[in-house]
C-alpha positions as a Markdown table, in Angstrom:
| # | Residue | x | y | z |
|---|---|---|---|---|
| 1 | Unk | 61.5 | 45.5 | -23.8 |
| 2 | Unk | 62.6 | 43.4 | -20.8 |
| 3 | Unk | 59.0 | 43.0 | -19.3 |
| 4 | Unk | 57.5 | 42.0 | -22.0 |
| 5 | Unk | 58.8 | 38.0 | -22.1 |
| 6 | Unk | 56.8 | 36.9 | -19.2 |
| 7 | Unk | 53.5 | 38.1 | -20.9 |
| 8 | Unk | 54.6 | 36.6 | -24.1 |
| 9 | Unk | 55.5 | 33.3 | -22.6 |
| 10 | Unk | 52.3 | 33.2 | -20.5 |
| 11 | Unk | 49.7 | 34.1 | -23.9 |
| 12 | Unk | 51.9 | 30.9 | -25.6 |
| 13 | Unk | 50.7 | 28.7 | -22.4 |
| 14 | Unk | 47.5 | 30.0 | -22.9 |
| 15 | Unk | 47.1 | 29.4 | -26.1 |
| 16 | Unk | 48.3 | 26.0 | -26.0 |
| 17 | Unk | 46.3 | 24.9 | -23.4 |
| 18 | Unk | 43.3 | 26.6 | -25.6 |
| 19 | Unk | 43.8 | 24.8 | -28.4 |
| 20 | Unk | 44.5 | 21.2 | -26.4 |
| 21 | Unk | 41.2 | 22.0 | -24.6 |
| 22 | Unk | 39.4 | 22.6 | -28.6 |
| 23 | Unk | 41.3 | 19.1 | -29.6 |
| 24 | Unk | 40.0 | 17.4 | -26.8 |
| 25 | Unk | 36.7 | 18.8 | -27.3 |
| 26 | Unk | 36.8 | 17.5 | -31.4 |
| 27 | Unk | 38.0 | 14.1 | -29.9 |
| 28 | Unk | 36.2 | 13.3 | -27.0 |
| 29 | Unk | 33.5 | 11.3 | -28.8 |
| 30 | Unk | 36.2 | 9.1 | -30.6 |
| 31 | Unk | 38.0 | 8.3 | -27.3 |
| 32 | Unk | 35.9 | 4.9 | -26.6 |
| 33 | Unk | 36.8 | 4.4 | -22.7 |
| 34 | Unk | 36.3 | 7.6 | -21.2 |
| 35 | Unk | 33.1 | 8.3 | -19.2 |
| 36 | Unk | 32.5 | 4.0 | -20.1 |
| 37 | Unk | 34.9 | 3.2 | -17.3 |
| 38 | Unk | 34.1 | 0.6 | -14.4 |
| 39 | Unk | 33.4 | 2.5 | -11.1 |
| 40 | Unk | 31.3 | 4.9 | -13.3 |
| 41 | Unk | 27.9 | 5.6 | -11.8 |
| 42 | Unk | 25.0 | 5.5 | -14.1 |
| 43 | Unk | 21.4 | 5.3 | -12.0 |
| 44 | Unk | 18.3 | 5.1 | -14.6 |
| 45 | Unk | 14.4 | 4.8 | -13.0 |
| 46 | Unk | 12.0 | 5.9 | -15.8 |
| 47 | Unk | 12.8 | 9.0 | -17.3 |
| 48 | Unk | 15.2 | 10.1 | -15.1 |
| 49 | Unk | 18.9 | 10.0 | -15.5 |
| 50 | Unk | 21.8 | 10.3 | -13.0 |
| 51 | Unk | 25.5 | 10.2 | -14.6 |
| 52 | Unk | 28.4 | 10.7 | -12.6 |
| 53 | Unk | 31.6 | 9.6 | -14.3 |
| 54 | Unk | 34.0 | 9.2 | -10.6 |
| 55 | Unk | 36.5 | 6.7 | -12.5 |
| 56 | Unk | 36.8 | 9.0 | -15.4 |
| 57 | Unk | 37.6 | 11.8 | -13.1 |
| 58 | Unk | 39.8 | 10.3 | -10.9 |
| 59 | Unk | 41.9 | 9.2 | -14.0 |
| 60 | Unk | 41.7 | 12.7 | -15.9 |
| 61 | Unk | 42.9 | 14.4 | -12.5 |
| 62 | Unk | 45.6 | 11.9 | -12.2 |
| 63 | Unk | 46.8 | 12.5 | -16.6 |
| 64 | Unk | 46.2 | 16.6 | -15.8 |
| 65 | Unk | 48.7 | 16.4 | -12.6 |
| 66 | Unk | 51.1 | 14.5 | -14.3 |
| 67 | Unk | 51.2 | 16.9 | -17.4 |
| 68 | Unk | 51.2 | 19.9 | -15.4 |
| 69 | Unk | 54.0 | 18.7 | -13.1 |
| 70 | Unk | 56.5 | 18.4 | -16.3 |
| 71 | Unk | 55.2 | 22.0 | -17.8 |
| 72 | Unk | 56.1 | 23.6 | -14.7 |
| 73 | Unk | 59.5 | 21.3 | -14.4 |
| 74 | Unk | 60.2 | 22.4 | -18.1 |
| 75 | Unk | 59.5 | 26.2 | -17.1 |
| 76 | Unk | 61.4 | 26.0 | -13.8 |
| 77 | Unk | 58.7 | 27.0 | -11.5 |
């Protein structure tokens, strides 16, 4: 069945992108530098706590475009 291919190839993205999410996930506490990264803002006063990782944003934003940019190269979008 002809429009069948599209749905298959787009449950294999899926997928994929499930199971790198669930590896990243696993690794993200072995990964030393992220969320530790200069620029980082970390405000402690007593017990409260204010983390905003900006650095480690900016650079997963950056890795994310650069990945997506050769999937949808690769796939001809």
């Amino acid at each position: 069945m002809p429009g069948l291919e599209p749905m298959g190839k787009l449950l294999i993205v899926l997928g994929l992108c499930l199971a790198g999410i669930g590896l990243l996930l696993v690794l993200w506490p072995r990964i030393p530098f992220l969320g530790r990264l200069p620029g980082d803002i970390l405000i402690q006063r007593g017990n409260f706590t204010f983390y905003f990782p900006l650095v480690t944003c900016i650079v997963l934003s950056i890795l994310l475009t650069l990945v997506l940019n050769v999937a949808f190269r690769f796939w001809g979008r």
